[in-house]
Every structure is written in C-alpha cells, then in structure tokens.
MARDOSE-451520 format. One line per 4 residues: their letters; for each residue x, y, z of C-alpha. Coordinates in pm, whole numbers, plus 50000, padded with zeros to 5 digits. Each point is the difference from the previous one (the first is absolute). Layout:
BEGIN
A> X:Y:Z; ... $
This chain:
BEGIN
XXXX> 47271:73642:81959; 49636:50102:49891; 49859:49946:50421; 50336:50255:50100 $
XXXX> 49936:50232:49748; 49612:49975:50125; 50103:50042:50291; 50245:50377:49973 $
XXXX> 49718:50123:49801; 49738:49963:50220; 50247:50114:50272; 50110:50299:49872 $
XXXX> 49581:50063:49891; 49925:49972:50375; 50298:50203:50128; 49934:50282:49789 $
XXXX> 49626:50034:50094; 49986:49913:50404; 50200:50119:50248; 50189:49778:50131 $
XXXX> 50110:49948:50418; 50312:50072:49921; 50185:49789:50172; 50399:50010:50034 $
XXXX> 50274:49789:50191; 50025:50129:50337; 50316:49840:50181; 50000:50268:50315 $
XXXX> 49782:49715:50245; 50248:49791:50249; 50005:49613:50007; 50207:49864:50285 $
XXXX> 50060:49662:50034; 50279:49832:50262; 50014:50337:50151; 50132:50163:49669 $
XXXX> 49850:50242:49786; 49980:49832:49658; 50150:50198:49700; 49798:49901:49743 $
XXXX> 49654:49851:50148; 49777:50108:49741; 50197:49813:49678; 49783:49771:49923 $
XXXX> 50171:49677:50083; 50236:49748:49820; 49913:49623:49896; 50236:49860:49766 $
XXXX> 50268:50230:49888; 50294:50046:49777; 50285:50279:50033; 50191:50188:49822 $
XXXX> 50229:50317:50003; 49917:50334:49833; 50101:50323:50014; 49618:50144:50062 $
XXXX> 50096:50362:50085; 50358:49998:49809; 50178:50146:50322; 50274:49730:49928 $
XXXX> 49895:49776:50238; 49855:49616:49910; 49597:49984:50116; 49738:49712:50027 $
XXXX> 49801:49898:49731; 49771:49698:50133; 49733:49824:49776; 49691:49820:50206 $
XXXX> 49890:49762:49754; 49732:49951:50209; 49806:50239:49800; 50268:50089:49808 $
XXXX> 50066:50334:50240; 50297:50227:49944; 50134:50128:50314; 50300:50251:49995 $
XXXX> 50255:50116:50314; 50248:50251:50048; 50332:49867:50167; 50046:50329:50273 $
XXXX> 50224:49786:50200; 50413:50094:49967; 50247:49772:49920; 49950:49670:50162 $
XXXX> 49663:50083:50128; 49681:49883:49877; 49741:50315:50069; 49716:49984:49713 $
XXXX> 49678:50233:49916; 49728:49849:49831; 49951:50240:49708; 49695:49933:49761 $
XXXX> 50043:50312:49814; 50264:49820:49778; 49743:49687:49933; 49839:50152:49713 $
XXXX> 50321:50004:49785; 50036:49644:49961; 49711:49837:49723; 49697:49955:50145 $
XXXX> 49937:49602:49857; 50266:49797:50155; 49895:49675:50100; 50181:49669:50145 $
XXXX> 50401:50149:50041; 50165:50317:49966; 50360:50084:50010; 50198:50277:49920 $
XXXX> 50353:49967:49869; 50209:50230:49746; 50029:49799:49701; 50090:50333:49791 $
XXXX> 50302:50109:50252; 49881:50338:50028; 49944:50034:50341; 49659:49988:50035 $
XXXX> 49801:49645:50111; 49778:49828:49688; 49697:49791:50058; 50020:49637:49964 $
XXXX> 49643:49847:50061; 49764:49754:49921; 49816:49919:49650; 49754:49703:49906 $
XXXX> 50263:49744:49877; 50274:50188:50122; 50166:50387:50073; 49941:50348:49894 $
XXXX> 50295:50273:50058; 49897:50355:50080; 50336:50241:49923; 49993:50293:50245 $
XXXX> 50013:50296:49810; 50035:50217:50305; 50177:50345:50052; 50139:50239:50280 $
XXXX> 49735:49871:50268; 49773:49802:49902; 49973:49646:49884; 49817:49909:49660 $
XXXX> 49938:49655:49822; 49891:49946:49637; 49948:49645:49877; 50275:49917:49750 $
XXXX> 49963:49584:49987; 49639:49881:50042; 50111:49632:50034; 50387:49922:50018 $
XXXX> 50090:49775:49709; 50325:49789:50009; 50165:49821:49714; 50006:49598:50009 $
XXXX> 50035:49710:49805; 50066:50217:49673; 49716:50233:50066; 49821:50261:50231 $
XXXX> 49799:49891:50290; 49788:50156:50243; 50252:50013:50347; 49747:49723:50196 $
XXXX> 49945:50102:50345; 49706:49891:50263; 49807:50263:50120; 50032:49869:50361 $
XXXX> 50407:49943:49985; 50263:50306:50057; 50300:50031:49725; 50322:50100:50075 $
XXXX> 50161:50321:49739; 50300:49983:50099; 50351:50049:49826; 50076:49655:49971 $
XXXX> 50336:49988:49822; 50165:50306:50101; 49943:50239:49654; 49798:50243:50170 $
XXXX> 49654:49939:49817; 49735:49807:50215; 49892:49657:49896; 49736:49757:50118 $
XXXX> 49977:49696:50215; 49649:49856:50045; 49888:49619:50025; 49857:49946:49666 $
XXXX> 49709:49779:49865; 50084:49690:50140; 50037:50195:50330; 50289:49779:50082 $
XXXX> 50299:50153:49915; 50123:50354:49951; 50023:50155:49672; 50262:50297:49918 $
XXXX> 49914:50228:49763; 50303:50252:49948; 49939:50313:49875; 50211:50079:49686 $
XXXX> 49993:50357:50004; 50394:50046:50084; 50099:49736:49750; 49775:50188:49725 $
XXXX> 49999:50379:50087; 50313:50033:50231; 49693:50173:50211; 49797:49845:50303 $
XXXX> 49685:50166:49845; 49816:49725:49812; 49768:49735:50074; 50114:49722:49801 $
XXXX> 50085:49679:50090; 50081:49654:49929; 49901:49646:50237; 50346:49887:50073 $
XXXX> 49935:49742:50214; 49701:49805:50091; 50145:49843:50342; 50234:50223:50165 $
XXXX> 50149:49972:50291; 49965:49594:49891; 49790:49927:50240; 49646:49845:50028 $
XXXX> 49689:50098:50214; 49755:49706:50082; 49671:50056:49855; 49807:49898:50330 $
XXXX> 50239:50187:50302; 50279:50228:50034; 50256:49775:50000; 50321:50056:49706 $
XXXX> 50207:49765:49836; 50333:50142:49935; 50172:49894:49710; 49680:49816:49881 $
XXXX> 49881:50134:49678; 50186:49783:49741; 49685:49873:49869; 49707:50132:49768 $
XXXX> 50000:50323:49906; 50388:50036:50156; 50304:49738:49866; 50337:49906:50171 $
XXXX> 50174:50063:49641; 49860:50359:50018; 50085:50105:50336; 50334:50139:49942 $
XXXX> 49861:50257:49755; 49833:50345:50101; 49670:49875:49824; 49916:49650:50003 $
XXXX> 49630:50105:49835; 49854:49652:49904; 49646:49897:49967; 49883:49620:49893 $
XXXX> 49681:49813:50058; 50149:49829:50332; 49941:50315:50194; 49739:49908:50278 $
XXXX> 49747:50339:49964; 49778:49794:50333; 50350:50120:50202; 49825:50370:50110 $
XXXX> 49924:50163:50313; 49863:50312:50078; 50230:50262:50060; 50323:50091:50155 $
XXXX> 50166:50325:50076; 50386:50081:49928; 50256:50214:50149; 50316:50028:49821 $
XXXX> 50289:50151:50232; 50395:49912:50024; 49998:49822:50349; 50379:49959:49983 $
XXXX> 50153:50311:49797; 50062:49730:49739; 49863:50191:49717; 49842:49748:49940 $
XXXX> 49561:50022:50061; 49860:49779:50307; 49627:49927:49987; 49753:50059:50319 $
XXXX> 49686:49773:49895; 49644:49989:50133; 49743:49740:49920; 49634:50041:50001 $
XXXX> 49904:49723:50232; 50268:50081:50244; 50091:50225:50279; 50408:50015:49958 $
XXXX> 50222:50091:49779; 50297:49816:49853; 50309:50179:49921; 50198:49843:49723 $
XXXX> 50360:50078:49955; 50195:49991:49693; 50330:49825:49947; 50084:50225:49697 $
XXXX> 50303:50247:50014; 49919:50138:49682; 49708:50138:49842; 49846:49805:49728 $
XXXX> 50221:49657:50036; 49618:49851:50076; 50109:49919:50340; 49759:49799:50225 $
XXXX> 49874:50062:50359; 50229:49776:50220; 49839:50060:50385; 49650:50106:50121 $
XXXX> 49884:50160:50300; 49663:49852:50052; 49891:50268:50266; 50124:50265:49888 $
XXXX> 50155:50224:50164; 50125:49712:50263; 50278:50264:50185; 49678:50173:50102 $
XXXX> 49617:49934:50065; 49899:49841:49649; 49697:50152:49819; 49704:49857:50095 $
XXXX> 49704:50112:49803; 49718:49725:49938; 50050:49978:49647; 50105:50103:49692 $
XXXX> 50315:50252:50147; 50140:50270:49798; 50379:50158:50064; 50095:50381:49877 $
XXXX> 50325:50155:50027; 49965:50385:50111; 50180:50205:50207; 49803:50065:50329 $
XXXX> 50234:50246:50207; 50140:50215:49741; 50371:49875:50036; 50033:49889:49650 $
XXXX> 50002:49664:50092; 49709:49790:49906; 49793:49819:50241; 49711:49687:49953 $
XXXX> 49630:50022:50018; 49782:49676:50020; 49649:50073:49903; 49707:49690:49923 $
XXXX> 49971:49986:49599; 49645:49853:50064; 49662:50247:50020; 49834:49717:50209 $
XXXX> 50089:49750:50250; 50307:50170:50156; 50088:50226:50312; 49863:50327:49922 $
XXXX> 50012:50272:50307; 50389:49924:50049; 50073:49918:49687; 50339:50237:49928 $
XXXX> 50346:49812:50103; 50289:50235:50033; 50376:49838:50003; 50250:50249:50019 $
XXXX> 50288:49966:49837; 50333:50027:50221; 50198:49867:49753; 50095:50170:49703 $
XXXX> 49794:50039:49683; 50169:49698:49801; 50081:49778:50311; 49674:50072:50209 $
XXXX> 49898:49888:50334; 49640:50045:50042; 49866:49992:50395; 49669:49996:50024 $
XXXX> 49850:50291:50211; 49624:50002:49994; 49689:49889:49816; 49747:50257:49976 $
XXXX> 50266:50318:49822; 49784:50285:49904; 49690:49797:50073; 50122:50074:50426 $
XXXX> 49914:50368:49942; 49653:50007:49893; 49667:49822:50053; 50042:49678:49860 $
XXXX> 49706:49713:50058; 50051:49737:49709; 49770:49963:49726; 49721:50256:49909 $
XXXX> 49964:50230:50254; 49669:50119:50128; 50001:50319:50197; 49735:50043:50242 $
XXXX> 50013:50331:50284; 49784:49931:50338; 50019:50082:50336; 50142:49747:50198 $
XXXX> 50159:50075:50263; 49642:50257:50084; 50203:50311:50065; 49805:50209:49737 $
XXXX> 50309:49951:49719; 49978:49802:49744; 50250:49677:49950; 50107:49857:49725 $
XXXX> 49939:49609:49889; 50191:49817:49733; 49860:49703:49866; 50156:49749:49751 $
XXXX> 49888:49738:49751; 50218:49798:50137; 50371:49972:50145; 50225:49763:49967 $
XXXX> 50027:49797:50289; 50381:49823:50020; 49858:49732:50188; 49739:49886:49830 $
XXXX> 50125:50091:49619; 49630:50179:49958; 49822:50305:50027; 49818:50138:50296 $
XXXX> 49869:50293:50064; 50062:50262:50261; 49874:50327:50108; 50292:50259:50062 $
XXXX> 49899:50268:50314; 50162:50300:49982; 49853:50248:50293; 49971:50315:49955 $
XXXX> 50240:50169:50296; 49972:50372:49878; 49778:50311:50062; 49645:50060:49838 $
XXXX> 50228:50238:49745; 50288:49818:49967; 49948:49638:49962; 50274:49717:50023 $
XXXX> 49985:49663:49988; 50175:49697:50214; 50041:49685:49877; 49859:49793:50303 $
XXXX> 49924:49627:49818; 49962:49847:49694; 49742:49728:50074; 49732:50221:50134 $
XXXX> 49749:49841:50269; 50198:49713:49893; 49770:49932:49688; 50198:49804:49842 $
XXXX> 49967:49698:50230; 49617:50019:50079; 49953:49764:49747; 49790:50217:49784 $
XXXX> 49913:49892:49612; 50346:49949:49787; 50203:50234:50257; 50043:50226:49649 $
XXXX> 49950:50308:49905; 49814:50149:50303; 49821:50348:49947; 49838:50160:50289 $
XXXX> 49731:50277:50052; 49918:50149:50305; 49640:50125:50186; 49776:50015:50276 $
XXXX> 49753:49704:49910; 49847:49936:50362; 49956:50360:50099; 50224:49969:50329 $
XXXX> 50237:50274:49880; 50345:49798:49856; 50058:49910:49686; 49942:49679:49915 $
XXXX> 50164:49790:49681; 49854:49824:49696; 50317:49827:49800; 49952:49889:49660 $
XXXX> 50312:49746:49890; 50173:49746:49676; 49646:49740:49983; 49783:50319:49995 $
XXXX> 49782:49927:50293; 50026:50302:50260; 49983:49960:50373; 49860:50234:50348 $
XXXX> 50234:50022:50239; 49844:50186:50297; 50217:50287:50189; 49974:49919:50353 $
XXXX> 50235:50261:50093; 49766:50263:50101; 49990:50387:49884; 50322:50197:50073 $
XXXX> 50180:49665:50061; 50275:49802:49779; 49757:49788:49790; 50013:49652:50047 $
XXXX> 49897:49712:49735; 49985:49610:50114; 49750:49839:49817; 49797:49974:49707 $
XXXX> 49704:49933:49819; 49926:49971:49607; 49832:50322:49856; 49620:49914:49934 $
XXXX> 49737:50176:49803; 49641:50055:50118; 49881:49692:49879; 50287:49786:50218 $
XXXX> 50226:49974:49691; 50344:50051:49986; 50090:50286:49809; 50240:49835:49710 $
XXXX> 50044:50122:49588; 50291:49824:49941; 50366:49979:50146; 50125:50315:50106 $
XXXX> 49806:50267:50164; 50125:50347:50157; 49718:50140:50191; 49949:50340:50108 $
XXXX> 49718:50140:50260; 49863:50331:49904; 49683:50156:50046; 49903:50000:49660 $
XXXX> 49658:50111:50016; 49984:50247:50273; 49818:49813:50277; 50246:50089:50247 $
XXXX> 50097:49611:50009; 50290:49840:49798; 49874:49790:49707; 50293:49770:49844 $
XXXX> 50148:50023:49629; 50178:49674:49880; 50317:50077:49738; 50003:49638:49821 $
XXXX> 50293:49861:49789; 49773:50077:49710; 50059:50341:50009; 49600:50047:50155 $
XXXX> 49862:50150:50268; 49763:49790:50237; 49777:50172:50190; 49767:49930:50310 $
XXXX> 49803:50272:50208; 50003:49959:50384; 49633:50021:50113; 50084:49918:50328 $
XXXX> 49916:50191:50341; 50319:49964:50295; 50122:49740:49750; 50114:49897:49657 $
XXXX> 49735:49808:49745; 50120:50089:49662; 49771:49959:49734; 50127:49845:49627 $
XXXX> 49904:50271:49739; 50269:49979:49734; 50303:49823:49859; 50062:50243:49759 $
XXXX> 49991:50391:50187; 49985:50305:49788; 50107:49786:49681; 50337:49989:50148 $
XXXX> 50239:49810:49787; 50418:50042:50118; 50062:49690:49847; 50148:50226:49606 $
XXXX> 49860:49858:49695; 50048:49660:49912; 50114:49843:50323; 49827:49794:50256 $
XXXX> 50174:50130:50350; 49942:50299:50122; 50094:49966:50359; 49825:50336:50091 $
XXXX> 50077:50194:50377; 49717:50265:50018; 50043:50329:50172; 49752:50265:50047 $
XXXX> 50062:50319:50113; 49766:50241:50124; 50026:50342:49870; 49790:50263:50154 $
XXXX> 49730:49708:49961; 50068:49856:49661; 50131:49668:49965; 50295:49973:49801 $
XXXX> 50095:49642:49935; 50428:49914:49930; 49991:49646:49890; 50378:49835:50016 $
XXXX> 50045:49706:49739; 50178:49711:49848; 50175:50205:49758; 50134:50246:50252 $
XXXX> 49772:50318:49878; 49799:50168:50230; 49602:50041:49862; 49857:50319:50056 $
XXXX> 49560:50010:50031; 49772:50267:50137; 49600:50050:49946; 49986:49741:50305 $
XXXX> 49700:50219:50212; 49691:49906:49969; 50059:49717:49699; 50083:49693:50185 $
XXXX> 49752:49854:49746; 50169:50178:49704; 50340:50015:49808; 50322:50172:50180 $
XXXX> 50142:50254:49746; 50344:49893:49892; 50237:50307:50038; 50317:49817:49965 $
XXXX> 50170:49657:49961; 50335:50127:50139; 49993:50256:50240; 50234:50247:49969 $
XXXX> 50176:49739:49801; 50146:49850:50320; 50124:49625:49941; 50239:49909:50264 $
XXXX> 50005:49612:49919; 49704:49709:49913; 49723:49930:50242; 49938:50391:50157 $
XXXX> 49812:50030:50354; 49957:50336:50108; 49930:50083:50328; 49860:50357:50024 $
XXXX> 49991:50258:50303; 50044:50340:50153; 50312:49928:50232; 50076:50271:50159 $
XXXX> 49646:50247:49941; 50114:50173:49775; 49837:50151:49671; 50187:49689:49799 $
XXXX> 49949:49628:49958; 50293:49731:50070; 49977:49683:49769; 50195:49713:50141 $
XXXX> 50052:49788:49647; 50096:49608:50052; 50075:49768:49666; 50175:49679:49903 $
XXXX> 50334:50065:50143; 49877:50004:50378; 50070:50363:50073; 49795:50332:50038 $
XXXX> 49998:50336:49816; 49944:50285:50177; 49784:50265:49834; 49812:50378:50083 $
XXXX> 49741:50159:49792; 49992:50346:49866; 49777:50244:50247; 49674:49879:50023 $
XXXX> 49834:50296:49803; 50188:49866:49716; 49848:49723:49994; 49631:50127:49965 $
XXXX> 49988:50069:50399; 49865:50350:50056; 50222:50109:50322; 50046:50357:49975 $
XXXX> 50263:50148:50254; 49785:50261:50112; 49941:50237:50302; 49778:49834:50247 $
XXXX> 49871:50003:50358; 49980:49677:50041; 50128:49817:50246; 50013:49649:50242 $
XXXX> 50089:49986:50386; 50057:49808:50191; 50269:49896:49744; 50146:49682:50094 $
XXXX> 49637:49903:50169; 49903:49741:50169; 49686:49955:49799; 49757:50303:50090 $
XXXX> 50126:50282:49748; 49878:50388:49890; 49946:50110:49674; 50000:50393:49956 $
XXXX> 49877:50109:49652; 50038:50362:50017; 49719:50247:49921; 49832:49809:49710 $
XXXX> 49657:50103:49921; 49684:49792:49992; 50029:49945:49624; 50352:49941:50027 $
XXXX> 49965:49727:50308; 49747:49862:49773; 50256:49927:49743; 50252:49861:50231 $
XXXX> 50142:49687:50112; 50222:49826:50225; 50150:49676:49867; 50229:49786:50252 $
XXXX> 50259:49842:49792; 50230:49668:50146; 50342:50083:49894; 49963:49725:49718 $
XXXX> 49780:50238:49831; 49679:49777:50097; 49650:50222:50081; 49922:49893:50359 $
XXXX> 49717:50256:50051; 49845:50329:49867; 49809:50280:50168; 49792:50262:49890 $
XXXX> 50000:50329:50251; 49730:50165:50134; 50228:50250:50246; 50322:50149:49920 $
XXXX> 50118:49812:50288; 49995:49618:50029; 50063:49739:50248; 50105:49663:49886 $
XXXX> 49980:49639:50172; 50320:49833:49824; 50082:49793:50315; 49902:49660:49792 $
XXXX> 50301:50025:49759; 50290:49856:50066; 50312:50221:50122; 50177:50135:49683 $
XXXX> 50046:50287:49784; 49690:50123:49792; 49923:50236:49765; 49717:50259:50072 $
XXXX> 49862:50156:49688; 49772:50335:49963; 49860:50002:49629; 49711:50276:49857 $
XXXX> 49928:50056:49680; 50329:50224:49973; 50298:49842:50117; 50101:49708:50232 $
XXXX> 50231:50067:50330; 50176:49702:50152; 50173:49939:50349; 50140:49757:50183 $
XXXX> 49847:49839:50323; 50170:49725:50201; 49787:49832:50282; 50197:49843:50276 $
C-alpha cells in the first residue's frame, strides 16, 4: 500500500508542476482487415476473459462487462444491436465505475434484487462482494463484504475459493437469493454454500450463509485429469448414510488432503428446464469441458449428476481452448435469451489472439442449444496480436506513409502448444492527411520462421545503417541478444528483409545485458547519424554511440542512460520501451513500462553524461494495461502527436496529444511569407522567407523534420531565398520548420 500511495503522490507532484503531452483516446483512424473496416481497432485487445451483463448506460438494455485477467483489465460494451442482433460499441468511459483493484475473477450478479448488478470477485483465501450503490445513470460499487464468510461445522468460516478457479452465484434452490457453488479445499468435489438470507430476513439482501453440502452434485473429479465419477463420493469427507440429507457436512481424519489439483471453473445453468442446476466444468490441465447433468427433479433432494458430456457442447463444435476453459452465461444478441462464452481461465500457456468462443443460444433460456459461431468475438474487430504488444510505425511499403507493425511476445501457436512470435503488417493505404491502415499479414517478412533466438518477443527499430538510402532493421528479441537485418529493398521500394546477422559492438562483441531488449535508433547526439538506445528488462537504458562513417560501429558507453530507472521501487523488471521525441530540438524521452505507466524525462540536450530530469512517472496518468510500449509519431503532419499504446492483452491504444504549443513547443499561428514550391517535389525544393532583414536572417532557421518528429537537417540562411538539395531522403511526407527567436512556422512538404 505504502509503494501505491508513493506512487499517486509523486504523480499528482509531477502533474501539477509539468505540462504534460496531453494525450487522449483518439478512435477516428481506420483499421481494415478481410476487407472490413474494423469497429473497434484501437481497444486494446482481449487475452483471457470473463463476461457478464450490465446495464452500463441504464437505457434498459443488457451490456458487456468483460474482465481480462490478464492484467486484470476491465473492458465495458454497449449492446446497439436490436432484438436478436448482436451490434456492440466498445465504451471505456464506463470503466472507471467499477473498483479499480480487481484481480483473478470478476462477476457481477444481483444478490440484493434491486435491479442493479453487484460485484462478486476475488480475495486472498477467497471473495469480496462490492454492492452497487448506483442511481438514475450511472453505476456505483462500495465494498460491503471484504471476504465472504460461510457458516460450517458449528462455526463461521472464511468461503474458500482459489484464486485461479471461477464460482458459480447462482440461485441454487429456487428462493430467489444467490448461493455459491465452488470446488472447495480438497478441490475435488463441489461445495454449496446457500445463502440464508430468505430463510432469516424474508429479503434477498444479506450475505449470510451456511456450507450445506460439501459434495454436491455427488460426484467426484480426479485429482490428476478431468475425468468425473458420478455417484462416487461415498467416502471421506462424504458418507452413503448422509446422502439423502440436504447437508451431509462430515469431516474425520480419513480425508485424503494429497487429493488436490489446481483449479477448475464452474458454470451452473438448467440444461433441461428441470429446475434443477446442471454443472459446465473446466479443468486446469485440460482443453474441454465436461457438462454434468443432474438427475434431481427437485431442488435440494442432494441429487447426483447421472450423464456427462465430455466435450462439451457435442451437438456443436466443442470448446477447444488449450487449457484451463472457463464457461459464462450472458446474453449476446439482446433477445433475452442467454447465450455461452468459452474463454481460457489460464494467464499463460493458452490461445490468446482468438481466445473469445461465442455459442449462441437457439434454444430457449432453460433448455439451451448452444451452436458455436466463431472464436475470436470482439477480439475480430480490433488489432489483436497475442501477448504484449509492441507497436512499432515504419515505412514499408516506401511510399512516403508510414505503416504500422505489431509485434508480440509471443502467440500461441495451436500446433505446437507454444508461443511464437509474429510481426503483424498493417499498411498504411490512406492519404498523407488521412491515414488508414490494412491489415496485410501477421508474420511479417516471415520472422517468425527465420530461426532467430527464442522466436519471442521480437521488437524492431528501423534506420539507414549502410548509407544506401532504405531503412535497414536491428531486432532485439526474448534471450536479449539483438540482430542486423540488412534492407535490400532499395529507396522508394517495398523493403525487403532475408537474412541476418547478430548485433556487434565496436570491439566484435555482441551487444547483450540480459534477456529482453527493445532497441530504438535515434540520433541521440546530433551527429546526423543514428546512435542506438537499448530498453532492458531492468527498467535501464543501454546506450552505444555510432561512430561510424557509411556504416554502423556503435560504441558501448553506458548501461545505465540518464539514471533511468522504469523498473518502480522495489521491483527487479522493468521491461522499459524508450521513445524520444524531438520537440523543436529538445529531446523528450516517454519510457513505456512493466507496470503499464508511461515515464515522462526531459533535460536530455547536451547531458548524455548527466541525469535526465524526472517530470513524471505516469504521464497524463494513462495506464491502459501492464507492460506499455508506446510508439510515438506525427501521422498525418499535423500540429499533434499520435501515440500507438500496446500492453499485455495483445492490442493497441490509439492516442493524440494536445497542440504542440501546449506541450512546451513554441508554434505560433502567425502571418508569414513563407512558403515551399515545388510542393510535392521531386527532391530540388524553394524556400521563400519573405522580406526578413539581415539581423532577422541571422536569427533564423530552417529545420527539416521526418514526419516521426526526428531532426534530419538544419540550415541557417544567408538570403531570404533558399534552394535546397533534399533528393537523398526517401519519398514521404516531411515537416519543414522556420524558427527565429520569435515564433516557429511549420508546413508540410511531401517529396515524391
């Protein structure tokens, strides 16, 4: 608590004496993938989820509430579609009303039967309710039960539930207050822990409850697969004499506490319209789920399961998820029947960039049929690339607009069972001032199978090292090695990448600090050459200065640049994604970060030797998820900066900066006779200053800007009227900036 506390202090220190960039969720850029325009592309991306069904904007209609536990990510949708249809808006304007420290499972339900959904989530040792408090529009939870507490063997006990596993609150026997089913400690059988609130109060408003039944359902799950006995716990902790009783609560010494596993998921739902509860299980270790039905025709005769659907749901395609499958009951089309979603219930090891199963339901709500229909829902309609997304913007396609690359960690690979990673290519098929991007692959240059380090977590950077015009590549990847892959494309031509060679120092040794390293080319020191800065898993910044004429030789000066430190006090990992961006010449350096805050540092000119000044260890207090990577540009050459934003979940947020003379830029909209032609060029172009004076020229300067906001080359006037040589650039949009010691006039310039 101390280390968050730190933390909003030294925030809120920062944000009230710095300006900040200023950046806010921009959502207006097209993503178009399979020849449709995606409707959501910039959400951020979806791992392993669980639904609900909320009323977010109280218009009477059932939303989406869906928690990543990934990094423990609330993501909230507006159902738009009419009855029957399934149309939803990703909305994260309603995210902030839910608590901000969920963790593990979350899942709304109206234990109070007021209308309004409570919060039912995860608590070391067990579950912590959240009552929503909300009125007229808007949704509000306050923390009533801080760890659910059930009454057995005589006395209270904490309400044991696994972190990893996934209750069901259901109303088990019919009185209208929601009770419990969860595998308990052995993690065997299913406990039952009815909620007494109807028998005490006459009201479904209380949290009390009492462990009825330590094995309902009388069945048995094998501690080392997924396989159930039916009609197989009359043994220790659960006796034959007992059975016919609601509560056959026993405990003696024979109980066999070795008989765990570790974790399952459960989905309670009346298969049958017997009114009687049928169980959907998943198992940790297992990719299918068993569907266990219930003989009873009566609530609370302590019926047992008499058939089970091993792949479940067999009339359709049965879920298939790796391991460690979790069911949810919500309705998906707004017809007031509810429909299935199969999500992984595992942060690790499982399919992760179509993760989201959608059955629908053509049944009715108590007799359903679910039919499966696809396995990417939600996750189809925005970028989506696995695990920890890297963002990365270059040219490839060498039409002077700027593409945009996806990289992963690593996605799961269904026929292996592990993680690789792949680059996603999304070209950029717009104008100079309207960009749009085209999903075109999503194993770029086919990386993936050139057999380079772990095939994990690839992070490119992109430059001309050998002076012939192209951009060229240096990828850093998982061991933490990085590697030159020479573009043999040619200027103006659709880059090309085929082989590679491990990064080396000036002294012929590999550049390596450790596993994990995300590169970034930059000319740091002003040579007009691009030195390279390391971000290391430590949270440091490695740094080596290229001293090399028509090629690279990058010289080791430091592991630790500018006392850079991302890594938050106390932890080890830092995993730090360096951006600078050049601001009418200053350096300002954005530093994504395991945590998922953004680190703000300027007082970068002229102290490579020194200490960066800390402005801010979350900018503009923008958290979008664990593991940030900003990618930083000016699009479309405008006075504003776009932020492309990956994190855990495998998606990208899409962000623009206030105007840049908000952000310490000095850019005064003012009269001016200044002015470029030929305008698109072919390389030679004019630059007309006006009627400036002597002292006035004298004062003056022309900076050429590449639309990433990188300094390519600066002029000082002598005549009001200048010719420039840009021929050697690459075809693309630039930035042409006029700065005295007044104001600074910017323009546009594309060369062609």
């Amino acid at each position: 608590m101390f280390k968050k506390n730190l933390l909003i202090v030294f925030t809120i220190i920062s944000t009230c004496n710095y300006a900040q960039f200023g950046f806010e969720r921009n959502n207006l850029i097209e993503v178009v993938q399979d020849g449709e325009t995606q409707k959501f592309p910039w959400a951020g991306g979806m791992d392993y989820c669980q639904y609900s069904s909320i009323d977010l904007d109280f218009d009477g209609v059932e939303d989406l509430f869906v928690f990543d536990r990934t990094c423990n990510k609330v993501m909230t949708f507006l159902q738009k579609g009419a009855t029957g249809v399934t149309d939803y808006e990703y909305a994260p304007e309603y995210e902030k009303d839910f608590p901000a420290d969920l963790h593990d499972w979350a899942l709304l339900v109206d234990y109070d039967c007021d209308g309004l959904k409570d919060l039912f989530t995860s608590e070391i040792g067990g579950a912590r309710v959240f009552r929503n408090t909300g009125e007229a529009d808007e949704n509000t939870f306050e923390l009533v039960v801080p760890l659910l507490v059930s009454q057995i063997y005589g006395g209270d006990s904490y309400m044991y539930m696994r972190s990893s596993d996934i209750p069901a609150i259901v109303d088990v026997d019919g009185d209208g207050d929601k009770d419990v089913l969860a595998f308990g400690v052995l993690g065997t059988t299913v406990e039952y822990h009815k909620c007494m609130s109807m028998e005490l109060y006459g009201v479904c408003d209380s949290l009390e409850f009492e462990t009825k039944n330590i094995c309902w359902g009388r069945f048995r799950e094998a501690s080392v697969s997924n396989e159930v006995s039916l009609w197989d716990t009359l043994i220790s902790p659960c006796r034959a004499d007992d059975l016919t009783d609601e509560f056959p609560v026993i405990i003696t010494d024979e109980a066999d506490r070795s008989d765990r596993h570790i974790g399952s998921s459960v989905l309670a739902l009346d298969m049958d319209n017997s009114g009687v509860m049928d169980l959907v299980l998943g198992d940790a270790s297992y990719k299918n789920m068993v569907l266990l039905m219930n003989s009873g025709e009566a609530v609370n005769t302590n019926s047992g399961m008499d058939e089970q659907d091993l792949e479940f749901p067999s009339n359709s395609v049965p879920v298939d998820l790796a391991i460690f499958p979790a069911g949810f009951h919500v309705d998906l089309n707004n017809d007031g029947i509810r429909d299935l979603m199969a999500c992984p219930n595992s942060v690790q090891g499982s399919e992760n960039a179509k993760s989201n199963w959608r059955y629908m339901n053509i049944g009715e709500d108590l007799e359903p049929e679910f039919i499966y229909q696809e396995s990417n829902f939600l996750q189809n309609q925005m970028i989506e690339n696995g695990t920890s997304s890297l963002p990365v913007f270059f040219d490839h396609s060498g039409d002077g607009l700027l593409d945009l690359l996806v990289s992963s960690q690593g996605q799961y690979d269904t026929l292996s069972g592990n993680q690789k990673c792949k680059i996603a290519y999304y070209e950029n098929i717009g104008t100079a001032d309207t960009p749009i991007f085209e999903f075109v692959t999503d194993d770029y240059e086919d990386l993936s199978t050139m057999g380079i380090g772990e095939s994990l977590a690839f992070y490119p950077t992109f430059g001309d090292l050998d002076g012939d015009g192209d951009e060229d590549m240096i990828l850093g990847e998982y061991v933490g090695y990085c590697y030159y892959l020479e573009n043999t494309g040619g200027a103006g031509s659709p880059a090309i990448f085929n082989t590679f060679v491990t990064l080396t120092d000036s002294e012929g040794e590999a550049i390596f600090q450790g596993t994990y390293s995300y590169p970034l080319l930059v000319d740091l020191d002003r040579d007009s050459d691009l030195d390279l800065v390391i971000g290391r898993r430590t949270g440091k910044l490695q740094y080596l200065e290229n001293t090399g004429a028509g090629t690279y030789n990058f010289v080791h000066l430091t592991n630790e640049l500018g006392g850079v430190d991302v890594s938050g006090e106390g932890f080890i990992q830092g995993h730090a994604v360096p951006q600078f961006v050049d601001l009418e010449g200053e350096y300002q350096l954005l530093i994504g970060s395991k945590l998922g805050y953004i680190y703000y540092y300027d007082a970068i000119e002229g102290n490579l030797d020194g200490i960066f000044h800390l402005v801010d260890v979350s900018l503009d207090n923008i958290n979008i998820g664990t593991y940030s990577a900003p990618a930083i540009v000016n699009l479309n050459g405008d006075d504003r900066y776009e932020m492309v934003l990956g994190n855990r979940r495998g998606g990208v947020v899409l962000f623009e900066s206030a105007q840049a003379s908000n952000i310490g830029i000095q850019s005064n909209e003012v009269a001016n006779d200044f002015s470029i032609y030929p305008n698109p060029t072919n390389g030679n172009v004019t630059i007309s200053l006006g009627n400036l004076s002597a002292s006035e020229l004298k004062s003056t300067q022309v900076i050429v800007y590449s639309i990433r906001g990188e300094r390519l080359a600066l002029y000082k006037p002598q005549v009001n009227t200048m010719i420039l040589d840009l021929s050697k650039y690459a075809k693309g949009t630039y930035i042409i900036n006029i700065v005295d010691d007044k104001q600074s006039v910017k323009k546009k310039l594309v060369i062609q």
